[in-house]
N, C-alpha and C positions, 0 to 999 in steps of 0.2 A: 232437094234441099230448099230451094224457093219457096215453095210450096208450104213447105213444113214452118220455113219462118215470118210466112206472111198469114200463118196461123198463131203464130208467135206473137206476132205485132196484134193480132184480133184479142187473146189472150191478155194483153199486158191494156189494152183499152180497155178491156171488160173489167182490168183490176181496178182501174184507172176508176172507172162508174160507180164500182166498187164501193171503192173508197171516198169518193163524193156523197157519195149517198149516206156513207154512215157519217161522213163530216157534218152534211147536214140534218141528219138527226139530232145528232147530241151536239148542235147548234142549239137547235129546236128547244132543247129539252134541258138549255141552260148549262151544259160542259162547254164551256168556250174554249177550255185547254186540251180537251179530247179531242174536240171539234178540228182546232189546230193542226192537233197530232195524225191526224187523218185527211187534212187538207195538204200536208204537206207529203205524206203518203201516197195522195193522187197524184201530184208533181212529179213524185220520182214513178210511179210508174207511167205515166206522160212521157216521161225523158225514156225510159225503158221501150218505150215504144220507137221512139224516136231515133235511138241507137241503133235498132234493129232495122227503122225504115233508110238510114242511112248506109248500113250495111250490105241491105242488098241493093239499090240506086249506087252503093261504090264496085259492086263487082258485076254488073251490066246487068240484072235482074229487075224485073217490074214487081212495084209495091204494088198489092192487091186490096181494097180496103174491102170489108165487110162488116155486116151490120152486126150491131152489138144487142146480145141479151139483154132482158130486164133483169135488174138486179133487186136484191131482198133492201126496205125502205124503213123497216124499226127492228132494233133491237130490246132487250128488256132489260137488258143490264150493263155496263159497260165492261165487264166480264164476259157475258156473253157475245161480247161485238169481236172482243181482243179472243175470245174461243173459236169464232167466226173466221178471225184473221189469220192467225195460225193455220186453221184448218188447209184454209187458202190457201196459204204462202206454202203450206207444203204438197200443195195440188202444184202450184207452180214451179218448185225444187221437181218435180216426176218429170214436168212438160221439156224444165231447162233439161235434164237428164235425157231426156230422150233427142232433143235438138243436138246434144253432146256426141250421144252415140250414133245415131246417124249422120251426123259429121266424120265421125272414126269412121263408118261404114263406108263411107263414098269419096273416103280420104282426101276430104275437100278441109286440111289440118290449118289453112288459115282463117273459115270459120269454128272450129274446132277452136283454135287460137282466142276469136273474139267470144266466142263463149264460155271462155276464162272468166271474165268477168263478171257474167251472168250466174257461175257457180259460187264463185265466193261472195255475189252480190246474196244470194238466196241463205247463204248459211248466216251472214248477218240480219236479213229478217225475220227466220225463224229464230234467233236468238233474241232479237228484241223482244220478241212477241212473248217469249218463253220467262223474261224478266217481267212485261207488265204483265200478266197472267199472274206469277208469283206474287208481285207486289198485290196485286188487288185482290187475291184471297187473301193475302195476310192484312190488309184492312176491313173487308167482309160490306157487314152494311153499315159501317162507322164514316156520320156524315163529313165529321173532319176529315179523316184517313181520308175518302173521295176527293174533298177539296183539295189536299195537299197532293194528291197526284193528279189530280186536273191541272194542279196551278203548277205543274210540274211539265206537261204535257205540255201545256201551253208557250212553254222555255220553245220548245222546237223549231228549228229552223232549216232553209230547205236550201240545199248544197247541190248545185251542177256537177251531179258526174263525170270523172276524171272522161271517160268515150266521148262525153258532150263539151267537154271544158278547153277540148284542144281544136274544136272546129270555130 
């Protein structure tokens, strides 16, 4: 189980890069409200890492750090970024699933327990993702429509997870 979660924790960094990287694209490329919207994305998966590195340091287990992937550096659309992200977050929904069931497996039920949160965290990112994806084919390549969910995006602000909020 150790093992599995300290793959976890490499996982949720690599989102972490992830998501910096496309923050700083569409930086780069004048979305400051995207840009936002994925800066604060890296945050929470930062803390998602952190949950997990607290997790196993609370049940006598050694954090393992390892090196992180290079991550993809532009996009071409910000559709394509939010296609990107999805795609992601539902490679993540597989990974938390399997930390789930091999927790059932090795009937270690109070990580099982902490990975409560990790599941109902995933069904809310893929349903974000599932809204901006809708909203921005329904704007297409209408330069207002972009503005107005950039400057929307931009609203975004980045909330300490309840795991994190009670340390």
């Amino acid at each position: 189980m150790q093992d599995a979660l300290n793959e976890q924790v490499n996982a949720e960094m690599w989102s972490a890069y992830l998501y910096l990287s496309m923050a700083m694209h569409f930086e780069a490329e004048g979305y400051a409200g995207i840009a936002n919207w994925y800066k604060v994305q890296w945050q929470e998966e930062l803390a998602h890492a952190e949950i997990l590195r607290n997790w196993i340091n609370s049940r006598g287990g050694r954090v393992s750090l390892k090196a992180i992937d290079a991550v993809p550096q532009t996009w071409a659309t910000p559709l394509d970024a939010f296609n990107d992200t999805l795609a992601h977050e539902q490679k993540v929904t597989g990974l938390i699933n399997k930390l789930y069931a091999l927790a059932e497996e090795e009937k270690d039920y109070a990580t099982r327990g902490r990975l409560d949160w990790f599941v109902n965290e995933q069904v809310e990112e893929e349903e974000n993702c599932h809204k901006l994806i809708d909203r921005l084919k329904l704007v297409g390549n209408d330069g207002m429509g972009l503005y107005y969910v950039d400057q929307e995006l931009g609203a975004r602000t980045y909330t300490v997870p309840s795991p994190l909020a009670a340390n």
